[in-house]
N, C-alpha and C positions, 0 to 999 in steps of 0.2 A: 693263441686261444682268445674268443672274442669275452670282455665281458657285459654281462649283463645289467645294465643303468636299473635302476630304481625306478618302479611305477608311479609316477604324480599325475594325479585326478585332478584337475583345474575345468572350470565352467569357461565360454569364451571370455575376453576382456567386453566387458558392455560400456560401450556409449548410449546408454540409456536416453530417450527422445522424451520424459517426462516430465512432468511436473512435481510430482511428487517422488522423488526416489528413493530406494530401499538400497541398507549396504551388503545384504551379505553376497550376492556374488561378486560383486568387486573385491571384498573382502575375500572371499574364501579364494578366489583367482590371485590372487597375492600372497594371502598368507601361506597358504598348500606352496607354493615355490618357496618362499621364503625359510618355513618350516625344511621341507624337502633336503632346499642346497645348504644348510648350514649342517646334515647330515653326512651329507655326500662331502663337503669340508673336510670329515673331520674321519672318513672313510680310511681306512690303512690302504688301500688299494690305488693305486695311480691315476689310474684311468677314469673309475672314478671320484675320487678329490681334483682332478681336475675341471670332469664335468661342472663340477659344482662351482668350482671357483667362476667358471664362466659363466655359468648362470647369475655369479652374485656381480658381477659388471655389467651383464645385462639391464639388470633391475635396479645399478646404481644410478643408471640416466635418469629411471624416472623417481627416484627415491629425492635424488638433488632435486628435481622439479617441486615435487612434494614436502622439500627440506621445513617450509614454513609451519609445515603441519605435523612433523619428525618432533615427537618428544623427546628423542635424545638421550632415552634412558643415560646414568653415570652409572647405577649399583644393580641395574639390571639389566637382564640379556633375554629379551622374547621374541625372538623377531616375529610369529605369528600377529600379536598381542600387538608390536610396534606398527605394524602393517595396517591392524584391524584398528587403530588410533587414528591414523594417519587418514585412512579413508572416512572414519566417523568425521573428522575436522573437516574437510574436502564438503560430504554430504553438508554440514552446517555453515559454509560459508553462502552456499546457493542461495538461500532464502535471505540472506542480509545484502549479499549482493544484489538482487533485484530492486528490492526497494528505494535501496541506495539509491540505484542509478533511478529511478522513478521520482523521488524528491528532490533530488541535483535538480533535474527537469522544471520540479514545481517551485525549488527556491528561487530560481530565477524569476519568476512571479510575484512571490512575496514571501520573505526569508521566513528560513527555517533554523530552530536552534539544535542544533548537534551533539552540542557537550550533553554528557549524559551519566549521572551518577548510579555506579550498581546498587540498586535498594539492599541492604543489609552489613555491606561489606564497604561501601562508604568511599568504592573507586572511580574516581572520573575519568571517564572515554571519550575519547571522539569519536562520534557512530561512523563519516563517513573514514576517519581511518580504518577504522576494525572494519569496513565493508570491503576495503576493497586497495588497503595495504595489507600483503601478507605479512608482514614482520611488525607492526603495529604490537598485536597483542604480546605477544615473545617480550619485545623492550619494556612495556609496562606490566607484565609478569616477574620481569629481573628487579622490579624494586620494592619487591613484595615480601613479608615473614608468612611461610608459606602456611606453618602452624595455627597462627593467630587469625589468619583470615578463614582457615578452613571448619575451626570452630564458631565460624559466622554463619553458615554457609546454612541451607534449610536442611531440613533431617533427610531428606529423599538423596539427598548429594554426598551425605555421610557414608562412606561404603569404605575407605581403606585408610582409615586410622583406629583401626584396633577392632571395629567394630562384629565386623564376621572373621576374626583370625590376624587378620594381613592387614600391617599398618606400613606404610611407604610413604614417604615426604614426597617422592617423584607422581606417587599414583592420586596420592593429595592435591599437588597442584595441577594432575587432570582435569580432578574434578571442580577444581576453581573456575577453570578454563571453559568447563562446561555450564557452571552454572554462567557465568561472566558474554557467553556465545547467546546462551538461549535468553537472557533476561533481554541484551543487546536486540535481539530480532524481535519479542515481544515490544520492547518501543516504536521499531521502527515500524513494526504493524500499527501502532496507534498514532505515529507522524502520521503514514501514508491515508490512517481512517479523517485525520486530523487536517492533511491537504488537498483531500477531494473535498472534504466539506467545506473549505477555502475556496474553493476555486469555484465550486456552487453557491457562496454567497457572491461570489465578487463577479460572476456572470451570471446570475440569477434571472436576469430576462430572456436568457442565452435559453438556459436550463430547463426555466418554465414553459417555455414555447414549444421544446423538443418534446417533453410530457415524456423523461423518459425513471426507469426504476431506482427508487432509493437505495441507498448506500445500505450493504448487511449489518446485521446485528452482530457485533462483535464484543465476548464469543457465542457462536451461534449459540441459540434458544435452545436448552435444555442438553448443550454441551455440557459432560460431566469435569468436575473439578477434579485436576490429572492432580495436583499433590494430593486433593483427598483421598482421590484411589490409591495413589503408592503409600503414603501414610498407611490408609487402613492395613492391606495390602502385607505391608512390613510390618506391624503391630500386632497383628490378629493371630496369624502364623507364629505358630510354638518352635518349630526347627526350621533349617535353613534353608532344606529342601523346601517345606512347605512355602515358606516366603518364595523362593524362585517358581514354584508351582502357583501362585495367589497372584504373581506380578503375569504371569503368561497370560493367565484367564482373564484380565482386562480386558474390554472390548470399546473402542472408541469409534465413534460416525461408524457403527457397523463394522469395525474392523478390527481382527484379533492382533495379539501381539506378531505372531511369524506374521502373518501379512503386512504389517509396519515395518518390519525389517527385511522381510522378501525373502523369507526360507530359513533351512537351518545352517547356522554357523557349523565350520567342520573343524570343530574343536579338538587342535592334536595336543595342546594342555590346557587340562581342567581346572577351570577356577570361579569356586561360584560368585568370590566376587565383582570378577571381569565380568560375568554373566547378568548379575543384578544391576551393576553398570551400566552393559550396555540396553537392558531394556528399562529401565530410566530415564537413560539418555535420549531414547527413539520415542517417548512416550512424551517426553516436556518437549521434543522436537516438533512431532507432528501435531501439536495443540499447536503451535504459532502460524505450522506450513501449512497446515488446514484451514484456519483464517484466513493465511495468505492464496491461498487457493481461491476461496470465496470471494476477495476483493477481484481476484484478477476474470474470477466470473462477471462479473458485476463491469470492469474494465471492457469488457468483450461487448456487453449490452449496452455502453453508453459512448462508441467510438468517433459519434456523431458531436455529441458534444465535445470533446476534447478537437477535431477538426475543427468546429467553429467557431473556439476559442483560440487556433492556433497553437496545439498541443497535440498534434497527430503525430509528435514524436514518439508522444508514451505508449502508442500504439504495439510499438514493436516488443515489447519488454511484455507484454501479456503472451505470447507464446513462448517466447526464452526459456528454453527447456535448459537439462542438466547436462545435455548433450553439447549443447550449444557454449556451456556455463568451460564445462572443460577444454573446448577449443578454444574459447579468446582467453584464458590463464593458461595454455599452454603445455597441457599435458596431455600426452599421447591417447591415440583412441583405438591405436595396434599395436603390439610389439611381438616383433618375429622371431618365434622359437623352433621353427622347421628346421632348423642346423641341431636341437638338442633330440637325444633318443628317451624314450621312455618317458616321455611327457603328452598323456592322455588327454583331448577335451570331451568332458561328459556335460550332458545337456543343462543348459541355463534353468536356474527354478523360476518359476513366472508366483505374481503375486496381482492379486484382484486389485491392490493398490495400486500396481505401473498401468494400470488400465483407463486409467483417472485422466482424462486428457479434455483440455479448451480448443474448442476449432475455431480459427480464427475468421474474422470477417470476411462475408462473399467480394470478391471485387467490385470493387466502384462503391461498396456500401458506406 
């Protein structure tokens, strides 16, 4: 007698070709198996707890690829939750990545300083480690009191030391990590505003002759201030629903919260503080990626200059999508599950945000 495998609803795996990208179908395409096969584990039936176990050796190739960004729970077990960590780190390496590699370029011109102290919390970084060492952060995580820093931390980042219920020393130094990622990439945005305008003083006849567009305002004119909205946001709101309901309705450069994260999370445990988390996290993210958006607008319109200064390198780095970002770190952009049954793909959610795209220069231009 045949039995019947367990229905799991997954969107395709996306190699997203964007600039800006949202996590949740990545996310919900991981965590729905994830979720799924520690079910089928733990199944009395053979057949399947076997399926399952195979599904979780599947997923362990790219779990080890993703190991840098694996919080590693000790005292917890979510794999959803772990999955949907794993890809939020992944999404915030992009934007520190690029620039990196964009200032490597200009230090060779005329140095840039790198070390880099966290305002508030008093930790010195190397930016071009954390850009573009995965194990970087992890080692100077391990010599931290994970406590004492997280009471440094801004009040938007305070979410799992007691404050909605669930206080967690592991879910603490999350959010270290996240505050530690985004301040990181907010620098590197002001290196990079820092060595265009370097590189226009010190070829300035170069510049002036082209007669080409000034460098944006950053952050754009009449950008809202994202801790003032999560502040109010979190303040104003009497229950905890409400806060979660006050933090959705932010709208930033025209765009709501689900469109910043690219749809709805397919939440198989409920947690409002995972929830307020992660639109926190997508909200201080896309303040930095959205600047960084604009410069690489502004990169696209001045490719002329960079040529005739001999810097037609950085050219390439202005369409270096997310797609691209996952293929040279090394992590799969398939993974073939046609050997398991009862594993469904339902259609990808689209967001007005993945639409956001720089065309790159005509040939010869």
């Amino acid at each position: 007698m045949s039995v019947e495998m367990p229905t799991i609803e997954i969107p395709p795996l996306e190699c997203p070709a964007v600039l800006l990208p949202s996590p949740a179908n990545l996310s919900n395409f991981f965590s729905n198996i994830a979720t799924n096969m520690e079910k089928m584990i733990e199944s009395e039936i053979d057949e399947i707890k076997e399926e399952g176990e195979k599904l979780k050796a599947t997923l362990k190739t790219v779990r080890d690829l993703l190991s840098p960004y694996d919080p590693k729970f000790q005292r917890l077990e979510i794999p959803e939750k772990e999955w949907e960590i794993m890809i939020q780190r992944l999404l915030e390496e992009y934007p520190m990545y690029v620039p990196a590699k964009i200032l490597e370029i200009i230090d060779d011109v005329f140095s840039i300083e790198f070390n880099f102290t966290i305002p508030g919390i008093n930790l010195q970084v190397d930016l071009l480690k954390l850009a573009t060492d995965r194990s970087y952060l992890s080692t100077k995580l391990a010599e931290i009191d994970v406590d004492s820093m997280y009471d440094l931390l801004p009040s938007e980042y305070k979410i799992f030391g007691g404050e909605y219920g669930l206080e967690n020393a592991e879910l603490k130094a999350k959010q270290i990590q996240d505050y530690i990622k985004n301040e990181a990439t907010k620098k590197l945005n002001l290196l990079m505003t820092g060595g265009f305008t370097g590189l226009i003083d010190l070829f300035d006849e170069i510049w002036d002759a082209l007669g080409l567009p000034s460098l944006p305002t950053l952050p754009p004119t009449g950008f809202p201030d994202v801790k003032a909205l999560l502040d109010s946001a979190l303040d104003e709101a009497k229950t905890d629903l409400e806060k979660l309901e006050a933090l959705k309705e932010i709208k930033i450069a025209g765009f709501d919260v689900e469109a910043l994260l690219g749809g709805e999370f397919n939440d198989n445990v409920e947690s409002l503080e995972f929830k307020i988390a992660r639109i926190n996290a997508k909200l201080k993210e896309f303040e930095q990626n959205w600047q960084q958006f604009l410069l690489k607008e502004w990169m696209n319109k001045v490719t002329s200059f960079f040529d005739a200064i001999g810097l037609g390198t950085l050219t390439a780095w202005i369409t270096f999508d997310f797609c691209d970002f996952m293929k040279i770190i090394g992590i799969p952009t398939t993974i073939d599950l046609s050997s398991f049954s009862g594993i469904k793909e339902i259609a990808a959610q689209t967001s007005t945000l993945s639409q956001k795209a720089i065309n790159p220069p005509a040939e010869g231009a």
